[in-house]
N, CA, C and O atoms as CSV, one atom per row, in Angstrom:
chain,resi,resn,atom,element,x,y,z
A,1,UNK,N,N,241.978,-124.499,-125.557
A,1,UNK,CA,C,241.535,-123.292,-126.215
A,1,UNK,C,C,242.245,-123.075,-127.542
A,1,UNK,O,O,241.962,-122.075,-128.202
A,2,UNK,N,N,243.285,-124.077,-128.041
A,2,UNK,CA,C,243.913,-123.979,-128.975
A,2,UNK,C,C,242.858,-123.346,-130.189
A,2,UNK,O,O,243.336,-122.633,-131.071
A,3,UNK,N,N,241.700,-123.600,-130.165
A,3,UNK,CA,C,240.922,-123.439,-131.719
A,3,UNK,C,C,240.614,-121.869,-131.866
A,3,UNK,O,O,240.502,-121.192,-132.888
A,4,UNK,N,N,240.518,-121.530,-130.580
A,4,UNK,CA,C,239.927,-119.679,-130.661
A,4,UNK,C,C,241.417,-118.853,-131.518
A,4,UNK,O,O,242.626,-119.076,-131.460
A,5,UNK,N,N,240.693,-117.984,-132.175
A,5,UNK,CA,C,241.653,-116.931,-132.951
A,5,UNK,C,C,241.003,-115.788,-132.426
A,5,UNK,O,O,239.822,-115.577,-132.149
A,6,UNK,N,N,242.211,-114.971,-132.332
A,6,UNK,CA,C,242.293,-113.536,-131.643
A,6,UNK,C,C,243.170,-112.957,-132.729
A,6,UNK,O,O,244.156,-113.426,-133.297
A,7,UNK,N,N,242.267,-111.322,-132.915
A,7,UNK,CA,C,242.972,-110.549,-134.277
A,7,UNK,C,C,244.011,-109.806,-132.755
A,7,UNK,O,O,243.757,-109.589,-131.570
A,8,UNK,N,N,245.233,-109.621,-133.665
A,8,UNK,CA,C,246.164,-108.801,-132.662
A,8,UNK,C,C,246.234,-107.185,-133.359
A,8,UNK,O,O,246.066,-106.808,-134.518
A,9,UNK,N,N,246.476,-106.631,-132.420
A,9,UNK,CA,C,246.275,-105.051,-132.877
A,9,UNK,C,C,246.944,-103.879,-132.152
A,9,UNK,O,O,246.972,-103.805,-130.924
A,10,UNK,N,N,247.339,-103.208,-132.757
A,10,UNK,CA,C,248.224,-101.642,-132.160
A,10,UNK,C,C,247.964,-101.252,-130.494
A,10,UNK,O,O,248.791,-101.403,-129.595
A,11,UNK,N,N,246.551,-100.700,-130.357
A,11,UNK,CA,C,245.939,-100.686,-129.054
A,11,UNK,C,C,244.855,-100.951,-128.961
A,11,UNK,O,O,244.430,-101.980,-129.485
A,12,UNK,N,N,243.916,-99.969,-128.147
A,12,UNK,CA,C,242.713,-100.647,-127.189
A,12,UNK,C,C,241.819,-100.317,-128.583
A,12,UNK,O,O,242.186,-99.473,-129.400
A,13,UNK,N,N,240.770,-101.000,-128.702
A,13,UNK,CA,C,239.996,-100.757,-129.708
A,13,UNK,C,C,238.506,-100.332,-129.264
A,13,UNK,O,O,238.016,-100.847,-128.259
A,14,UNK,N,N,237.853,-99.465,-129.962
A,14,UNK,CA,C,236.384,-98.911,-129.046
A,14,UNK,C,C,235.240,-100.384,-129.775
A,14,UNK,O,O,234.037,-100.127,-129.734
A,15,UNK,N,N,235.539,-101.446,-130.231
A,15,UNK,CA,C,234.435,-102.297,-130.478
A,15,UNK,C,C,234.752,-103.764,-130.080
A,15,UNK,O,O,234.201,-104.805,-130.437
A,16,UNK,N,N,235.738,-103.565,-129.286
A,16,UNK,CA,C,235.998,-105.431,-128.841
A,16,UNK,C,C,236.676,-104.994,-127.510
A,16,UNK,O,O,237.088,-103.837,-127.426
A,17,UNK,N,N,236.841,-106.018,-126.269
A,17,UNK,CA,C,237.453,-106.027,-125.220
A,17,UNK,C,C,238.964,-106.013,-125.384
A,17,UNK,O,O,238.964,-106.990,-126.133
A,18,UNK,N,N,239.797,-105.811,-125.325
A,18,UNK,CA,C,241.234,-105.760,-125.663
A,18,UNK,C,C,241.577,-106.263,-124.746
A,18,UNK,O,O,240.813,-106.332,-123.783
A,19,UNK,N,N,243.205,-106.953,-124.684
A,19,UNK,CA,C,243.624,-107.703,-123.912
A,19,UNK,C,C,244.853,-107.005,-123.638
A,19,UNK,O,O,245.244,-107.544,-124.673
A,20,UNK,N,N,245.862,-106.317,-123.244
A,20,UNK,CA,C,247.096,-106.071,-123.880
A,20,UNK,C,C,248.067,-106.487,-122.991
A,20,UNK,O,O,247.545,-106.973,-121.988
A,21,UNK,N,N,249.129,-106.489,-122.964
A,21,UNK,CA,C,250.186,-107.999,-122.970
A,21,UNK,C,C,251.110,-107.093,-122.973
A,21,UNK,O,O,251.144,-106.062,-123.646
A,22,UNK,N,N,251.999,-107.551,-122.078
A,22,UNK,CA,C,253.445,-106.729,-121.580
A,22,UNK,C,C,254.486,-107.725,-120.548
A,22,UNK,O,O,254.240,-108.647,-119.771
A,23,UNK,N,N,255.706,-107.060,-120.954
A,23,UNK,CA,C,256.558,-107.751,-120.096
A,23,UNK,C,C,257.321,-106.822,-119.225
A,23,UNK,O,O,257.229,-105.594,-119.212
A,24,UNK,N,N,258.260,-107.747,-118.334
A,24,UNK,CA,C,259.094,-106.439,-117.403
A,24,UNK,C,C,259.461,-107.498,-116.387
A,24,UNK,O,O,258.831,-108.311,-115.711
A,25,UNK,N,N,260.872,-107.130,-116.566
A,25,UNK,CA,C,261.841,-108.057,-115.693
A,25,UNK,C,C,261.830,-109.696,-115.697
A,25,UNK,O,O,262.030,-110.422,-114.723
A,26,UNK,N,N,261.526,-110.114,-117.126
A,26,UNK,CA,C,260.600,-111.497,-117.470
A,26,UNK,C,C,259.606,-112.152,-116.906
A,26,UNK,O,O,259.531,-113.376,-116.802
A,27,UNK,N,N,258.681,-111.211,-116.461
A,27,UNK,CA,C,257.368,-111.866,-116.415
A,27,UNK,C,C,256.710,-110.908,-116.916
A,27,UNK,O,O,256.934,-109.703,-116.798
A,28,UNK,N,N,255.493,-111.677,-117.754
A,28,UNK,CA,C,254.305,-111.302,-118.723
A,28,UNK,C,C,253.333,-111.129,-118.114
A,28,UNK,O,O,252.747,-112.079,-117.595
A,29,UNK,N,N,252.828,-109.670,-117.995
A,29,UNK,CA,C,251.715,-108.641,-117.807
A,29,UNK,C,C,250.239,-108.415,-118.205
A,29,UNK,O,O,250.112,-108.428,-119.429
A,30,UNK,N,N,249.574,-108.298,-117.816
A,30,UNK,CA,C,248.048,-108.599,-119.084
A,30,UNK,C,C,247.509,-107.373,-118.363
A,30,UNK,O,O,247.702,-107.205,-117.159
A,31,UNK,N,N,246.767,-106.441,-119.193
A,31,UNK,CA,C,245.461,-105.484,-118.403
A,31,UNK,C,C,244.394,-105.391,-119.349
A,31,UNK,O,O,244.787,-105.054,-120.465
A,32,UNK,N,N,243.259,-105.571,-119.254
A,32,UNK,CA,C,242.270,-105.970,-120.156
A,32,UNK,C,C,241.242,-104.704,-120.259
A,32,UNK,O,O,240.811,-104.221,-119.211
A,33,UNK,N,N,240.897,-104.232,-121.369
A,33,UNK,CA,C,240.329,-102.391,-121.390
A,33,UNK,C,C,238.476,-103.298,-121.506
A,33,UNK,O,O,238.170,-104.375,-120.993
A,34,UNK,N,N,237.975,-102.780,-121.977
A,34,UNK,CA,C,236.115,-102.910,-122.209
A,34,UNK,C,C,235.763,-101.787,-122.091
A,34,UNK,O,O,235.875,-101.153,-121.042
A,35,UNK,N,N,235.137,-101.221,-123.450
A,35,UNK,CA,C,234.312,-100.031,-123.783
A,35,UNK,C,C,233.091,-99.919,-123.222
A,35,UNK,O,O,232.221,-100.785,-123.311
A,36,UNK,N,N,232.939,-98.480,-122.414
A,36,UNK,CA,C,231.508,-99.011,-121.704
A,36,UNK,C,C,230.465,-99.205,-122.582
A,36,UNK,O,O,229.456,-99.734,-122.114
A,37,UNK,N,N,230.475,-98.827,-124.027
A,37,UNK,CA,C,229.646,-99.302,-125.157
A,37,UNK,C,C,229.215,-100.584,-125.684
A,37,UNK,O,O,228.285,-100.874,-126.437
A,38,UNK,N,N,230.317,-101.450,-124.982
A,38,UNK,CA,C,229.761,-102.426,-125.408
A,38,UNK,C,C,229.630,-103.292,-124.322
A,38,UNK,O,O,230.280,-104.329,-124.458
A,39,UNK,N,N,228.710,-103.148,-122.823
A,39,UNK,CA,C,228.459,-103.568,-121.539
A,39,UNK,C,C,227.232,-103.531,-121.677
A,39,UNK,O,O,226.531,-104.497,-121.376
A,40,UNK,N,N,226.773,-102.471,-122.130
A,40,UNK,CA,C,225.122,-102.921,-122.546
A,40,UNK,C,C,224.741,-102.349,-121.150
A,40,UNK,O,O,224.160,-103.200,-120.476
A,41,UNK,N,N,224.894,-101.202,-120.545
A,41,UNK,CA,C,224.948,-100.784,-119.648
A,41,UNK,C,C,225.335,-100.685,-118.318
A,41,UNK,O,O,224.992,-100.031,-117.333
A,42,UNK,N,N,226.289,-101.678,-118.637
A,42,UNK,CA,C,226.591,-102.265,-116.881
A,42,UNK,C,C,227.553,-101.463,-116.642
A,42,UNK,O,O,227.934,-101.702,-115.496
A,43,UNK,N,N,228.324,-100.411,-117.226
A,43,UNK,CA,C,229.643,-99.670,-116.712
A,43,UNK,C,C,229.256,-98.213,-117.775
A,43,UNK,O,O,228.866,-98.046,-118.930
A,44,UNK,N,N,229.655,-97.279,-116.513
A,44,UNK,CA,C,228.864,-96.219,-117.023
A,44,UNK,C,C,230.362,-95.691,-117.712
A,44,UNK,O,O,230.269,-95.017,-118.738
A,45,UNK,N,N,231.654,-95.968,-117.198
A,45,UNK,CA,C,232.824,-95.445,-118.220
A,45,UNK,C,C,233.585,-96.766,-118.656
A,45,UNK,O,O,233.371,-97.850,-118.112
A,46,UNK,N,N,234.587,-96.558,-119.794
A,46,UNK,CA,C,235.601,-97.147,-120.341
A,46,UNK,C,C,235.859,-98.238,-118.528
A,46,UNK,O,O,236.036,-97.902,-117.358
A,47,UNK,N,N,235.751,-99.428,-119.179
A,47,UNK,CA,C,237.006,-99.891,-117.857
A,47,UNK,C,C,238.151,-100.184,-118.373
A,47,UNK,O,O,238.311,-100.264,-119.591
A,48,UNK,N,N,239.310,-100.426,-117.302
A,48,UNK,CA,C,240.480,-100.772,-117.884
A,48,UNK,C,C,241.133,-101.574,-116.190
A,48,UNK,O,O,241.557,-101.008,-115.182
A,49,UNK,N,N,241.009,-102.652,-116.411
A,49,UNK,CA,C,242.022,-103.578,-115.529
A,49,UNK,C,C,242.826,-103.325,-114.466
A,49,UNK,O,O,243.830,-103.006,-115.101
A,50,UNK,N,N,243.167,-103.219,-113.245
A,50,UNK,CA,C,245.119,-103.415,-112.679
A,50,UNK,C,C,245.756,-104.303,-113.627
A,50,UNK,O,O,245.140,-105.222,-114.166
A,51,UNK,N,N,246.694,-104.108,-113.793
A,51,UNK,CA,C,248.045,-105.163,-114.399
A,51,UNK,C,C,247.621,-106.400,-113.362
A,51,UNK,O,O,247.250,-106.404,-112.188
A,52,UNK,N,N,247.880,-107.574,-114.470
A,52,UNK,CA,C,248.096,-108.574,-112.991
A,52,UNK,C,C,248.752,-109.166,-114.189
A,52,UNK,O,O,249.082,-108.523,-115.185
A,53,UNK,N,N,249.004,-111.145,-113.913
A,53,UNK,CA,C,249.989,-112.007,-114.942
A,53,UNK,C,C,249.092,-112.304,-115.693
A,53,UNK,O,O,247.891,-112.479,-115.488
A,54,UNK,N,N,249.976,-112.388,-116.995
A,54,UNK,CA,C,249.241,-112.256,-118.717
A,54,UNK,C,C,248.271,-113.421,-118.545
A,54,UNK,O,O,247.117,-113.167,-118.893
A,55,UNK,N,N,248.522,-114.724,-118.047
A,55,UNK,CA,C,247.107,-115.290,-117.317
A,55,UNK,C,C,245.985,-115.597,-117.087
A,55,UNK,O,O,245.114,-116.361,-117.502
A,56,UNK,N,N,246.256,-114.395,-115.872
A,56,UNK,CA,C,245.117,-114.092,-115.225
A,56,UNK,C,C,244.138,-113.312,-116.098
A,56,UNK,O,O,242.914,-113.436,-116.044
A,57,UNK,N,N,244.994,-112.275,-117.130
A,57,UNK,CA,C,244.147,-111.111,-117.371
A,57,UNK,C,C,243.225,-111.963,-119.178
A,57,UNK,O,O,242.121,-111.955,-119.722
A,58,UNK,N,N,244.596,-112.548,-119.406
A,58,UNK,CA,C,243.473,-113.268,-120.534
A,58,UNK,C,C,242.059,-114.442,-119.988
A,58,UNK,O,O,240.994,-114.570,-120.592
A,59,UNK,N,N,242.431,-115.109,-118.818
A,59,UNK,CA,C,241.265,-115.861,-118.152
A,59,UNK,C,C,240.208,-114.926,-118.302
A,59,UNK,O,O,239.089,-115.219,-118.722
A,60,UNK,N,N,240.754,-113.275,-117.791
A,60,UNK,CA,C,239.235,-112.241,-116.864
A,60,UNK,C,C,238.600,-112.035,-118.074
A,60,UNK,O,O,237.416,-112.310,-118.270
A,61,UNK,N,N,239.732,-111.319,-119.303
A,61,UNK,CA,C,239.309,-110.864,-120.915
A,61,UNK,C,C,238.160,-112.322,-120.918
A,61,UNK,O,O,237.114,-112.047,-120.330
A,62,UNK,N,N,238.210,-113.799,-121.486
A,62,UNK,CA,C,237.539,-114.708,-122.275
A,62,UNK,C,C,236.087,-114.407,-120.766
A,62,UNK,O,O,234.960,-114.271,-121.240
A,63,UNK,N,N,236.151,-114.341,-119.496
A,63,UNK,CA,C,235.038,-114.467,-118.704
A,63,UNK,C,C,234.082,-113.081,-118.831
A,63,UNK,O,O,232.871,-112.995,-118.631
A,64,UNK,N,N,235.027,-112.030,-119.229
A,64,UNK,CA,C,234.572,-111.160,-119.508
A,64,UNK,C,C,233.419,-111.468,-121.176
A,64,UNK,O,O,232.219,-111.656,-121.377
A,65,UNK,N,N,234.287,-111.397,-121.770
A,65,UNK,CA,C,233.597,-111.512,-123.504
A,65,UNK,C,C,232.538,-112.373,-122.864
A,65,UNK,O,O,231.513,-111.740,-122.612
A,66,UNK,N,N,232.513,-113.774,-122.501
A,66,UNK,CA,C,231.332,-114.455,-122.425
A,66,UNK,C,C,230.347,-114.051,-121.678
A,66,UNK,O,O,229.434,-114.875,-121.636
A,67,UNK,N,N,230.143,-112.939,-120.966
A,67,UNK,CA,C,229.334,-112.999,-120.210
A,67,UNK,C,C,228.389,-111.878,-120.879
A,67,UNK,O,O,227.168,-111.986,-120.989
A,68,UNK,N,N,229.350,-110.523,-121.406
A,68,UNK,CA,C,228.097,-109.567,-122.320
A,68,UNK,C,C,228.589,-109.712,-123.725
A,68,UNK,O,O,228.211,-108.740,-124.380
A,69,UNK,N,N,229.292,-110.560,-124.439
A,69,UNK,CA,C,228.950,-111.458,-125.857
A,69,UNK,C,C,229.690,-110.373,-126.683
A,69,UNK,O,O,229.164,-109.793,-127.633
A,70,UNK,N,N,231.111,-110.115,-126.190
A,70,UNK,CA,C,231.607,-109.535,-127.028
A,70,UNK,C,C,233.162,-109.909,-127.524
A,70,UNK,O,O,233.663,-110.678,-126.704
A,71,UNK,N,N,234.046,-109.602,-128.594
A,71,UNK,CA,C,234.957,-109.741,-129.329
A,71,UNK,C,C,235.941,-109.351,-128.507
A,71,UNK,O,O,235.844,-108.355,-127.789
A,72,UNK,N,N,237.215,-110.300,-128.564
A,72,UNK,CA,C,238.266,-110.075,-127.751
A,72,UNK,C,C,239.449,-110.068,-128.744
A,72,UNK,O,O,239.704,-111.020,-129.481
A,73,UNK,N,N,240.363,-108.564,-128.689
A,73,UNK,CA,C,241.479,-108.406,-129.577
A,73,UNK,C,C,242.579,-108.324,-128.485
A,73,UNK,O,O,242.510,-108.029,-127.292
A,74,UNK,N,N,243.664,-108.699,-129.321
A,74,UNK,CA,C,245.489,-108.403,-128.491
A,74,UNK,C,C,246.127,-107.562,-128.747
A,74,UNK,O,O,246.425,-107.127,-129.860
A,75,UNK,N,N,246.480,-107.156,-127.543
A,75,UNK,CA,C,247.530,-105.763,-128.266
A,75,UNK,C,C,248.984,-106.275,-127.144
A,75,UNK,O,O,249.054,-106.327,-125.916
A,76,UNK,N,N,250.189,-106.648,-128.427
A,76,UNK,CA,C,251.074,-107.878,-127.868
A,76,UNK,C,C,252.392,-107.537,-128.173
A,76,UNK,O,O,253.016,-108.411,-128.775
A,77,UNK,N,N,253.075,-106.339,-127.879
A,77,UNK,CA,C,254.219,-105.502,-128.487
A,77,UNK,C,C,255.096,-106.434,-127.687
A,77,UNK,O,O,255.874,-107.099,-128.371
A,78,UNK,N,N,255.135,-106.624,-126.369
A,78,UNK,CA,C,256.340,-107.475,-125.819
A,78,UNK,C,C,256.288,-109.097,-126.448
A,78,UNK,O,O,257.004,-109.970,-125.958
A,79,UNK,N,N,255.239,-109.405,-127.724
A,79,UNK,CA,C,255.288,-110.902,-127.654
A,79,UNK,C,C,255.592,-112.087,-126.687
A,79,UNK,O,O,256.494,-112.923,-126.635
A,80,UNK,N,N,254.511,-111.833,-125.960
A,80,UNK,CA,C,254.087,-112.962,-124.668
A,80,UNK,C,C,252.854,-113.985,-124.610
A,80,UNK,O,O,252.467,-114.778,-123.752
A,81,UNK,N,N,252.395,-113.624,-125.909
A,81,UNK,CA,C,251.270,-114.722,-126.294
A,81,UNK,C,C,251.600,-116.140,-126.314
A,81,UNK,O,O,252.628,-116.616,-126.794
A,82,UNK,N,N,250.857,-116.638,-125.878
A,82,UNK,CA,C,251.279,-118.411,-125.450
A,82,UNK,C,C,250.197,-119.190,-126.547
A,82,UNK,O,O,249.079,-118.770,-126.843
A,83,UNK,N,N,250.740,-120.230,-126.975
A,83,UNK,CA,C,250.001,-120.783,-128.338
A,83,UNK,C,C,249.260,-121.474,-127.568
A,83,UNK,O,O,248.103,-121.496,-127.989
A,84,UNK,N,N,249.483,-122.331,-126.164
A,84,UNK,CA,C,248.234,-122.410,-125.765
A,84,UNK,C,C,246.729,-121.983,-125.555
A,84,UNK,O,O,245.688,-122.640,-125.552
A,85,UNK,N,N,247.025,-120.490,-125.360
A,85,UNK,CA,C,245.481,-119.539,-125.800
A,85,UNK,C,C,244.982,-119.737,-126.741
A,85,UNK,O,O,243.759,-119.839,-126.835
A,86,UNK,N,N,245.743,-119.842,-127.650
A,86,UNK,CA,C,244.985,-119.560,-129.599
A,86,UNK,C,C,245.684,-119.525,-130.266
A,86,UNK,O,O,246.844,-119.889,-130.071
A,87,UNK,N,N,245.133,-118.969,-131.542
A,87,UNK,CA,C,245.960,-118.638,-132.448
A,87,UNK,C,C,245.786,-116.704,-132.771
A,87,UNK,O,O,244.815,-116.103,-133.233
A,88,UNK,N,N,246.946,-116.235,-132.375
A,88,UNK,CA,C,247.048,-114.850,-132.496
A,88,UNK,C,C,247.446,-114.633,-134.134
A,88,UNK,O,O,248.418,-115.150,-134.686
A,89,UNK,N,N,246.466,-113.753,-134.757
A,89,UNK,CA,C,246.739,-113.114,-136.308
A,89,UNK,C,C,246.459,-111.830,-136.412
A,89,UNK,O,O,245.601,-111.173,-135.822
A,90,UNK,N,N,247.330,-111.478,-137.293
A,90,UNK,CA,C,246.938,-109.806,-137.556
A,90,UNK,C,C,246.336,-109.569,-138.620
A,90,UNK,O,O,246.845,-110.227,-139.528
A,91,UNK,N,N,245.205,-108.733,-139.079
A,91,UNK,CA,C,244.670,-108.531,-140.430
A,91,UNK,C,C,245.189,-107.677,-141.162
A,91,UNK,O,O,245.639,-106.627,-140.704
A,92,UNK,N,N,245.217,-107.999,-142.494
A,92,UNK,CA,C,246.436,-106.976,-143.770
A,92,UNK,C,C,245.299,-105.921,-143.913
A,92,UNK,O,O,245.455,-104.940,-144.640
């Protein structure tokens, strides 16, 4: 997955799936938000994830985006992004 780029960002954003990324007691956290706006009706509110490992929740985020075709951002304050995912950038 090295080639995918993900914009990183403050918090949850109302036009892309967000991913956000946390640590605690050294292990890395993921909970993944999705606007019910952009489900295309399949979720009548905001969802937002359980915590599970940063992982899992970026696996659910990319199965998520592919399935109703939407944009996936990071929100990565503990810096736990793994360069294996991508390449994480922020826009000026």
């Amino acid at each position: 997955m090295a080639g995918n780029r993900f914009e990183q960002v403050d918090g949850p954003q109302a036009d892309a799936i967000t991913l956000s990324l946390s640590e605690r007691g050294g292990e890395a956290f993921g909970r993944v938000h999705c606007p019910a706006k952009l489900a295309a009706g399949h979720l009548v509110n905001d969802f937002v994830s359980d915590e599970m490992a940063a992982k899992d929740a970026y696996r659910t985020a990319i199965r998520l985006a592919n399935e109703i075709r939407a944009p996936i951002v990071v929100e990565d304050v503990a810096g736990v992004w793994q360069d294996e995912w991508g390449v994480l950038y922020r826009e000026m």
